[in-house]
N, CA and C atoms as an extended XYZ file, in Angstrom:
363
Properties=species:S:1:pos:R:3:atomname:S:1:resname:S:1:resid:I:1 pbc="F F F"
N        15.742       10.968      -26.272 N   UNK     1
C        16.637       10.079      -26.993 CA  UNK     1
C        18.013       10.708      -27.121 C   UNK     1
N        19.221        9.959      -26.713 N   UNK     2
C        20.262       10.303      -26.765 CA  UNK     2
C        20.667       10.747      -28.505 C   UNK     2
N        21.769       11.567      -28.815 N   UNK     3
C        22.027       11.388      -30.338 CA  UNK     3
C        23.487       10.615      -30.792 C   UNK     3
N        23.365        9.286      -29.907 N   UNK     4
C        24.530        8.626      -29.742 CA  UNK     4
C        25.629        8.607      -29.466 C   UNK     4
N        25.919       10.080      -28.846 N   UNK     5
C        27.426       10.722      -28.349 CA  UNK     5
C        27.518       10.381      -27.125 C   UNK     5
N        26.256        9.780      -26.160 N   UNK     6
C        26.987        9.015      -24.544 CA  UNK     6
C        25.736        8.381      -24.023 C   UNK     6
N        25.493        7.994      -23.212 N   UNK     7
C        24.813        7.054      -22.851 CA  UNK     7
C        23.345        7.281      -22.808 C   UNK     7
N        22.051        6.434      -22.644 N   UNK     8
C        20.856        7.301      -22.648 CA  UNK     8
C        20.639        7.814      -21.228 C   UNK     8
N        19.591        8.553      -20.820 N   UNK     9
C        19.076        8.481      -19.914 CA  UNK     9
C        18.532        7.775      -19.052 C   UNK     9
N        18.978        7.609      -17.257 N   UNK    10
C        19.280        6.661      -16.637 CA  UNK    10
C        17.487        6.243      -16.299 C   UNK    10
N        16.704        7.295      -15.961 N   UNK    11
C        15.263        7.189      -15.673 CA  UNK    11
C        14.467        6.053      -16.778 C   UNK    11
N        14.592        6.173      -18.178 N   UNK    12
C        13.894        5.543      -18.699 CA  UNK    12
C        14.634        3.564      -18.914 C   UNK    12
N        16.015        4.177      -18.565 N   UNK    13
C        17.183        2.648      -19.008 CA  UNK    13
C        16.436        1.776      -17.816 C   UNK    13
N        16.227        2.055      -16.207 N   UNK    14
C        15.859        1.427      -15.251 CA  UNK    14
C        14.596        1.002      -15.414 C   UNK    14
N        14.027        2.101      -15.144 N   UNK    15
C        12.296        1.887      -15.264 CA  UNK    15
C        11.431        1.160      -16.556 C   UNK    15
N        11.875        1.222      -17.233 N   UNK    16
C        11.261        0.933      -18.307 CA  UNK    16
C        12.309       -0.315      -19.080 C   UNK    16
N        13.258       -0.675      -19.054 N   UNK    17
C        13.835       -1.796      -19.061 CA  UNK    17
C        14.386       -1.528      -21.115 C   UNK    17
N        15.072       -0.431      -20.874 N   UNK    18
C        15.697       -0.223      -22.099 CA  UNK    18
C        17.136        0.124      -22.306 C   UNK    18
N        17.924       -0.547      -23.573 N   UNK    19
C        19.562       -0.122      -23.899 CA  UNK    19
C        19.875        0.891      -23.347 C   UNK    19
N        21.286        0.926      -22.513 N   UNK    20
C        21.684        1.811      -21.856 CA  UNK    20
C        22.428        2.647      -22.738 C   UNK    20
N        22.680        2.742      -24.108 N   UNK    21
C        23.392        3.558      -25.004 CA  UNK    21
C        22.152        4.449      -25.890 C   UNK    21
N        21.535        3.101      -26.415 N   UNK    22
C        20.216        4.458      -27.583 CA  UNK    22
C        18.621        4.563      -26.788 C   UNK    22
N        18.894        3.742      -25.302 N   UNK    23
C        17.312        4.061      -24.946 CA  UNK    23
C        16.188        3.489      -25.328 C   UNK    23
N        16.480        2.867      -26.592 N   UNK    24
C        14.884        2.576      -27.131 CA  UNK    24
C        14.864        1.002      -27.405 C   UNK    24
N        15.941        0.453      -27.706 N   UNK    25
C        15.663       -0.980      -27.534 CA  UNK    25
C        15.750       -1.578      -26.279 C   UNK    25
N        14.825       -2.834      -25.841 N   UNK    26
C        14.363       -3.471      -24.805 CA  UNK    26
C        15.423       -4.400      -24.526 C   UNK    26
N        15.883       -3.912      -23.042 N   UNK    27
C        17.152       -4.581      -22.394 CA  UNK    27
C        16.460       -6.664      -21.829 C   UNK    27
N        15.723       -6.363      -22.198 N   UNK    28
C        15.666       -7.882      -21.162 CA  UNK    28
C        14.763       -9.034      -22.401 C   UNK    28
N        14.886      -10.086      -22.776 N   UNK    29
C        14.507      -10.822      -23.642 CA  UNK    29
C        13.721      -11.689      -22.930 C   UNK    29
N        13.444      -11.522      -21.617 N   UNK    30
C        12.094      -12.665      -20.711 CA  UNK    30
C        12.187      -11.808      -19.585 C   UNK    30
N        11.815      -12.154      -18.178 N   UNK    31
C        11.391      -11.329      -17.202 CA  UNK    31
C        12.539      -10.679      -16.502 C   UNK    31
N        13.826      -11.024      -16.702 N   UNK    32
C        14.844      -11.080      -15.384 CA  UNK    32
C        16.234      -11.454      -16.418 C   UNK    32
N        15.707      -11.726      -17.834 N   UNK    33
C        17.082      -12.260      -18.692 CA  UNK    33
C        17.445      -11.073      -19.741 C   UNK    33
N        18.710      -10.770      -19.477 N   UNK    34
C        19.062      -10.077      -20.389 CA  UNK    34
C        19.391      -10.238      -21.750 C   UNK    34
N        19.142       -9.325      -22.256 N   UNK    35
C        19.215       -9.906      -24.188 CA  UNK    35
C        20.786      -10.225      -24.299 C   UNK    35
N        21.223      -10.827      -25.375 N   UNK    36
C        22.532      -11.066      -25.776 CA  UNK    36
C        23.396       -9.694      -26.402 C   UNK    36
N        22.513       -8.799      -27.149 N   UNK    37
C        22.343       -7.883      -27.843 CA  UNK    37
C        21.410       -6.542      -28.087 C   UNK    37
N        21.107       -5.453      -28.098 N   UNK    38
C        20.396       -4.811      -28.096 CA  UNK    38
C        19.978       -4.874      -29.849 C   UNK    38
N        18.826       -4.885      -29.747 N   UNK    39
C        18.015       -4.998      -31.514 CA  UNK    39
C        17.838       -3.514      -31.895 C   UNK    39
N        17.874       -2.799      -31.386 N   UNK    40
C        18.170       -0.786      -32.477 CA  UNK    40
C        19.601       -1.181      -32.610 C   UNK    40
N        20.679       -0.985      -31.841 N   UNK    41
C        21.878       -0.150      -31.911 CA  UNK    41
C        23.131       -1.182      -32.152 C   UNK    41
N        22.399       -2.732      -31.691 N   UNK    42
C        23.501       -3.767      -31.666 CA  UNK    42
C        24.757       -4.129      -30.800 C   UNK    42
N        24.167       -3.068      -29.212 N   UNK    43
C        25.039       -2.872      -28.120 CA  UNK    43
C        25.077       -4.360      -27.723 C   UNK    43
N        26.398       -5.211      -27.590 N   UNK    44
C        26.926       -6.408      -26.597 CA  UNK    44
C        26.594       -6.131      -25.575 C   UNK    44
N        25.715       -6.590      -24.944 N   UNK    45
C        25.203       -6.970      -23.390 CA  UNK    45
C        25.429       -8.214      -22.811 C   UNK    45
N        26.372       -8.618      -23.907 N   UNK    46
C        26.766      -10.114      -22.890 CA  UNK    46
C        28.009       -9.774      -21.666 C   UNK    46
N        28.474       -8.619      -21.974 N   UNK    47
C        30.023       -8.198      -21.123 CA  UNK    47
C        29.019       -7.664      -19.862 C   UNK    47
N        27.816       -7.025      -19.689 N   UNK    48
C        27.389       -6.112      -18.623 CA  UNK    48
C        26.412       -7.678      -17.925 C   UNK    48
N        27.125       -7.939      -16.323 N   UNK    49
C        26.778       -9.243      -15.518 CA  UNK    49
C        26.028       -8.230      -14.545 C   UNK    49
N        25.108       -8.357      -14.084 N   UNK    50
C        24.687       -7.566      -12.819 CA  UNK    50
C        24.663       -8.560      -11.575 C   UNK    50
N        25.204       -9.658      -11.973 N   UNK    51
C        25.738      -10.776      -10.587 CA  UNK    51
C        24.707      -10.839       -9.342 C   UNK    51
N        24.746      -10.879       -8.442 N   UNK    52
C        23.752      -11.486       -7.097 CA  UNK    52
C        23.625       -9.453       -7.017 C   UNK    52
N        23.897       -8.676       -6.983 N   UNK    53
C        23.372       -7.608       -6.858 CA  UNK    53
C        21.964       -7.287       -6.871 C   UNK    53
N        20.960       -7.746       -7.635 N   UNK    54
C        19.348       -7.312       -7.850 CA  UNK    54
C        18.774       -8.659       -6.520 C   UNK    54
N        19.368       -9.266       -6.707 N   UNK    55
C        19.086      -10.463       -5.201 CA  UNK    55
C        18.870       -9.751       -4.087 C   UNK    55
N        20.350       -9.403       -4.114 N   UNK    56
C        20.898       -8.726       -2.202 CA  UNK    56
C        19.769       -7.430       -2.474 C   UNK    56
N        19.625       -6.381       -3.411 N   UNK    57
C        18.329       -5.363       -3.142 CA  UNK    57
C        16.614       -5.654       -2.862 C   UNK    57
N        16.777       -6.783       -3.493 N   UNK    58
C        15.551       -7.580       -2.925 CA  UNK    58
C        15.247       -8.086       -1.679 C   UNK    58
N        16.416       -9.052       -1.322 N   UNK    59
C        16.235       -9.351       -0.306 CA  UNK    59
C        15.955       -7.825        0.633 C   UNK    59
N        17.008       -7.000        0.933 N   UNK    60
C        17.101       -6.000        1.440 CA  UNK    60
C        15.718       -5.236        1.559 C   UNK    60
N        15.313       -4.929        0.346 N   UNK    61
C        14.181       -3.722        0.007 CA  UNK    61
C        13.055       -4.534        0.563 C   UNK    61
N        12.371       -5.262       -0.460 N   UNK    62
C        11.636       -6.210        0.066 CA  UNK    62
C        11.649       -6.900        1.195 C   UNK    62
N        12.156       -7.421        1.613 N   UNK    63
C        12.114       -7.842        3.225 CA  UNK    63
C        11.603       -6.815        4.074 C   UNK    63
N        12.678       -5.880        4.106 N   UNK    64
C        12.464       -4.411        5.005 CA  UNK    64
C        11.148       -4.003        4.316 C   UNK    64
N        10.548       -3.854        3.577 N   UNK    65
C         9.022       -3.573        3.593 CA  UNK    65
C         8.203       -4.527        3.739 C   UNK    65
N         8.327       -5.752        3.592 N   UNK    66
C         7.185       -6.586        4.006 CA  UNK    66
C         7.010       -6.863        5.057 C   UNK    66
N         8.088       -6.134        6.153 N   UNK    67
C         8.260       -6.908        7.422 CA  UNK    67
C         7.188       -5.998        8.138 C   UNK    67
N         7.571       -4.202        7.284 N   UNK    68
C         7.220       -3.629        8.318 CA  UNK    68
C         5.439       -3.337        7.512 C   UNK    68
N         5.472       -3.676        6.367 N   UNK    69
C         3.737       -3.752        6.024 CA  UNK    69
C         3.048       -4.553        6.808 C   UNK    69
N         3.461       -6.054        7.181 N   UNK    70
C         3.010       -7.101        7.950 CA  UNK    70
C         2.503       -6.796        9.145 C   UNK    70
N         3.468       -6.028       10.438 N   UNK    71
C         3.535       -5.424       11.158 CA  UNK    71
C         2.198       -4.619       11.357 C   UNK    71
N         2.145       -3.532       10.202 N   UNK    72
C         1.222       -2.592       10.470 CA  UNK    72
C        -0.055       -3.166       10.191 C   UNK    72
N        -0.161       -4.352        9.372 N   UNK    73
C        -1.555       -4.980        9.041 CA  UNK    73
C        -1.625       -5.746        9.791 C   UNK    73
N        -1.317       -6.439       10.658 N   UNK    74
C        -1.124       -7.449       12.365 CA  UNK    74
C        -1.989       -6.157       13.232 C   UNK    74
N        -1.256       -5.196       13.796 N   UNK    75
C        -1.550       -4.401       14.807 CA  UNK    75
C        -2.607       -3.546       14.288 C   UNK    75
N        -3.319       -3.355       13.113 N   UNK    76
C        -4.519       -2.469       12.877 CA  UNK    76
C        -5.885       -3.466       12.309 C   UNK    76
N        -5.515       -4.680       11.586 N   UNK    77
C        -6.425       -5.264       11.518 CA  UNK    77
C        -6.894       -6.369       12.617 C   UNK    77
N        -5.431       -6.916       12.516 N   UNK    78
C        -5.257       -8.476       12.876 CA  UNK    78
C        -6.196       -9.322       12.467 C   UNK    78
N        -5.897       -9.270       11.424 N   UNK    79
C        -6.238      -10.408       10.399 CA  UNK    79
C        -5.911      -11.853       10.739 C   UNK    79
N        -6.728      -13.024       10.429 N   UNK    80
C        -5.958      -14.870       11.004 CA  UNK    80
C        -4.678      -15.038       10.247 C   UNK    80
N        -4.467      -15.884       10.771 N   UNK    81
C        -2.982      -15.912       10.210 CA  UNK    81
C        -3.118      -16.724        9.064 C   UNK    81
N        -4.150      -17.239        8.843 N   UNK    82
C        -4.037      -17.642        7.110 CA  UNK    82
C        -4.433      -16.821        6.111 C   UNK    82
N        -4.823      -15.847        6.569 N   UNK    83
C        -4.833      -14.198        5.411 CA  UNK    83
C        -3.226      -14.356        5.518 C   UNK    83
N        -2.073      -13.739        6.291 N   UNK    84
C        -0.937      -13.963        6.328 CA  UNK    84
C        -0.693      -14.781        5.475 C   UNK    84
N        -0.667      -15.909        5.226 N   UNK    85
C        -0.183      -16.741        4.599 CA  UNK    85
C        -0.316      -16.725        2.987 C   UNK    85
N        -1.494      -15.872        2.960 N   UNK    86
C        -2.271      -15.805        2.018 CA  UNK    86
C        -1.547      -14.575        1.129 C   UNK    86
N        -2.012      -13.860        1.462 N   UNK    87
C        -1.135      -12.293        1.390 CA  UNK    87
C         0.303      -12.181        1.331 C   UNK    87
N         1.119      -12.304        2.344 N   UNK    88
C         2.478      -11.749        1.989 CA  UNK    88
C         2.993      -12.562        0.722 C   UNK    88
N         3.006      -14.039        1.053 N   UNK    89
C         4.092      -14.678        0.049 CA  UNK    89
C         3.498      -13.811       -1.370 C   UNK    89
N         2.360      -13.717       -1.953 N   UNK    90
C         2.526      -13.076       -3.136 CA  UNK    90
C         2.431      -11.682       -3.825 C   UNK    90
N         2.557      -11.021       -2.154 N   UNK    91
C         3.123       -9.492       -2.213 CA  UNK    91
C         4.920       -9.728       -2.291 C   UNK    91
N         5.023      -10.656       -1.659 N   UNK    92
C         6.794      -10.820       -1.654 CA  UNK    92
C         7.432      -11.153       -3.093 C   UNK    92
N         6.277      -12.278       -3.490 N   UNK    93
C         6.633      -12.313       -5.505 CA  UNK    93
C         6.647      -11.321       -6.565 C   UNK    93
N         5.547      -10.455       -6.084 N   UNK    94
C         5.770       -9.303       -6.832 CA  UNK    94
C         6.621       -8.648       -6.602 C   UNK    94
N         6.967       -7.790       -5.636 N   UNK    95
C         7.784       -6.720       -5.421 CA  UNK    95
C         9.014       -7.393       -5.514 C   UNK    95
N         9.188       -8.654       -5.573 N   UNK    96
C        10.572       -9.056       -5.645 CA  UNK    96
C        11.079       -8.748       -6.903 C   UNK    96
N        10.348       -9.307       -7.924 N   UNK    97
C        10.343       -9.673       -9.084 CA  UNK    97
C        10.554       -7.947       -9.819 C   UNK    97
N         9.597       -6.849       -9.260 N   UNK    98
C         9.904       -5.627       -9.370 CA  UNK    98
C        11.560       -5.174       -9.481 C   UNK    98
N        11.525       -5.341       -7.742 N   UNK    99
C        13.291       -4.815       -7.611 CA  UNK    99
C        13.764       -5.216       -8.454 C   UNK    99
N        14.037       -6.950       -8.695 N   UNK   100
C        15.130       -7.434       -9.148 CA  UNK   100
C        15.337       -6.836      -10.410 C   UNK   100
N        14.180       -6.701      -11.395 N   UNK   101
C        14.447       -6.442      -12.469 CA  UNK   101
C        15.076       -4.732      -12.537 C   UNK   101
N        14.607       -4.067      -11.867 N   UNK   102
C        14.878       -2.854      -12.190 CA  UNK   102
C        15.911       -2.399      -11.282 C   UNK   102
N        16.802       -3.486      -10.113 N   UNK   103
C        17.879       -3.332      -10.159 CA  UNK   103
C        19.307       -3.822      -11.152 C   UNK   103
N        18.553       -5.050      -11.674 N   UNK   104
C        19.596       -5.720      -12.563 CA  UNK   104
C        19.297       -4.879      -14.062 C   UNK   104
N        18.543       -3.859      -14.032 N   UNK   105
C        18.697       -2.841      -15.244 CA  UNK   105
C        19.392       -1.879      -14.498 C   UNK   105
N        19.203       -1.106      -13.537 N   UNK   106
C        20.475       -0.119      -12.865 CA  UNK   106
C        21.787       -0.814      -12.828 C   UNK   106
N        22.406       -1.632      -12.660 N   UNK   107
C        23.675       -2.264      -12.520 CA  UNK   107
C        23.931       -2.769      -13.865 C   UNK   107
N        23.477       -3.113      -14.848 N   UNK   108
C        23.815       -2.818      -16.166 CA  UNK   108
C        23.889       -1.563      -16.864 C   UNK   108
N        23.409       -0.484      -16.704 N   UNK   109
C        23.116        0.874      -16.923 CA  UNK   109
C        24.687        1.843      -16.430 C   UNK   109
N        24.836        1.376      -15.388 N   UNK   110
C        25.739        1.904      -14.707 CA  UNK   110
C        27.200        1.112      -14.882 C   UNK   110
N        27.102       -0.219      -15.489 N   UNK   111
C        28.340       -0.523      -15.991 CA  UNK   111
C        28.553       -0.116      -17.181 C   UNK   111
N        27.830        0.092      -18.169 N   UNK   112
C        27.686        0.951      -19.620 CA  UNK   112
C        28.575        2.029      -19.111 C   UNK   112
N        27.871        2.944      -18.659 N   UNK   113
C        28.294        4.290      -18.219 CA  UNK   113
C        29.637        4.606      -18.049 C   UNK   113
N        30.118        3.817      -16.912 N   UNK   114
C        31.434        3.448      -16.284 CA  UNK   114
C        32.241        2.843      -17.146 C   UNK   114
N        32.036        2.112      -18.344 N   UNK   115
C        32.463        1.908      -19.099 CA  UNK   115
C        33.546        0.189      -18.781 C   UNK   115
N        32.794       -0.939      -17.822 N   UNK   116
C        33.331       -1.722      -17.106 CA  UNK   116
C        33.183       -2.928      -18.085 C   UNK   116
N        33.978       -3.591      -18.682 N   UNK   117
C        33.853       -4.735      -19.636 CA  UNK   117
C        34.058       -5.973      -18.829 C   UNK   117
N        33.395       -7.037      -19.251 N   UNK   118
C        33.930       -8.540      -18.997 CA  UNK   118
C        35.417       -8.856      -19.177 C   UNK   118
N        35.932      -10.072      -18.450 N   UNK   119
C        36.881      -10.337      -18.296 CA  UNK   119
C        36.845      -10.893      -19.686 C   UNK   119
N        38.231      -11.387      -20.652 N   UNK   120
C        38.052      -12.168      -21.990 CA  UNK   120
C        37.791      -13.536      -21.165 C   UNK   120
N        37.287      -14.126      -22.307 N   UNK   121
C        37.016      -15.885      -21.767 CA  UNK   121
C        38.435      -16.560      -22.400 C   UNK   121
């Protein structure tokens, strides 16, 4: 736990989906939505946007591994192609759903840090 003099630690802010200032309150208020507010410390998280960023790593990450898991389970099992059908799409939901979140907690984490505010409205 930080003692409020700079930001928490980046390992537990990502992974574990907590305030990027005290660490211990829970950054996301549903699966993928960020809170308005942090409930310990009262950090504004409406200024930190992590925008199509946790998308594009998904697409990216995920794709590039399902392509090449697919691949290796084609050429060692060869399984019918309605296992395929069966299988990837909800290996692709999960791990999507993985990245996204725990990139759109790194790109909030790291705008804290950086110290990058919203534009005023």
């Amino acid at each position: 736990m930080p003692d409020g003099t700079g930001p928490a630690p980046l390992a537990p802010v990502v992974l574990l989906g907590r305030c990027p200032r005290c660490g211990s309150g829970p950054l996301f208020s549903g699966l993928l939505t960020v809170r308005q507010a942090c409930p310990s410390c009262d950090l504004d998280l409406r200024a930190h946007d992590a925008g199509d960023g946790p998308a594009m790593a998904g697409i990216f990450i995920v794709g590039t591994l399902v392509v090449i898991m697919a691949l290796v389970v084609d050429l060692k099992y060869q399984p019918a192609l309605w296992v395929h059908a069966l299988v990837w799409p909800v290996v692709i939901l999960v791990l999507s759903l993985a990245v996204m979140r725990i990139a759109k907690a790194l790109l909030v984490a790291l705008q804290y840090r950086h110290g990058q505010q919203a534009p005023a409205p």
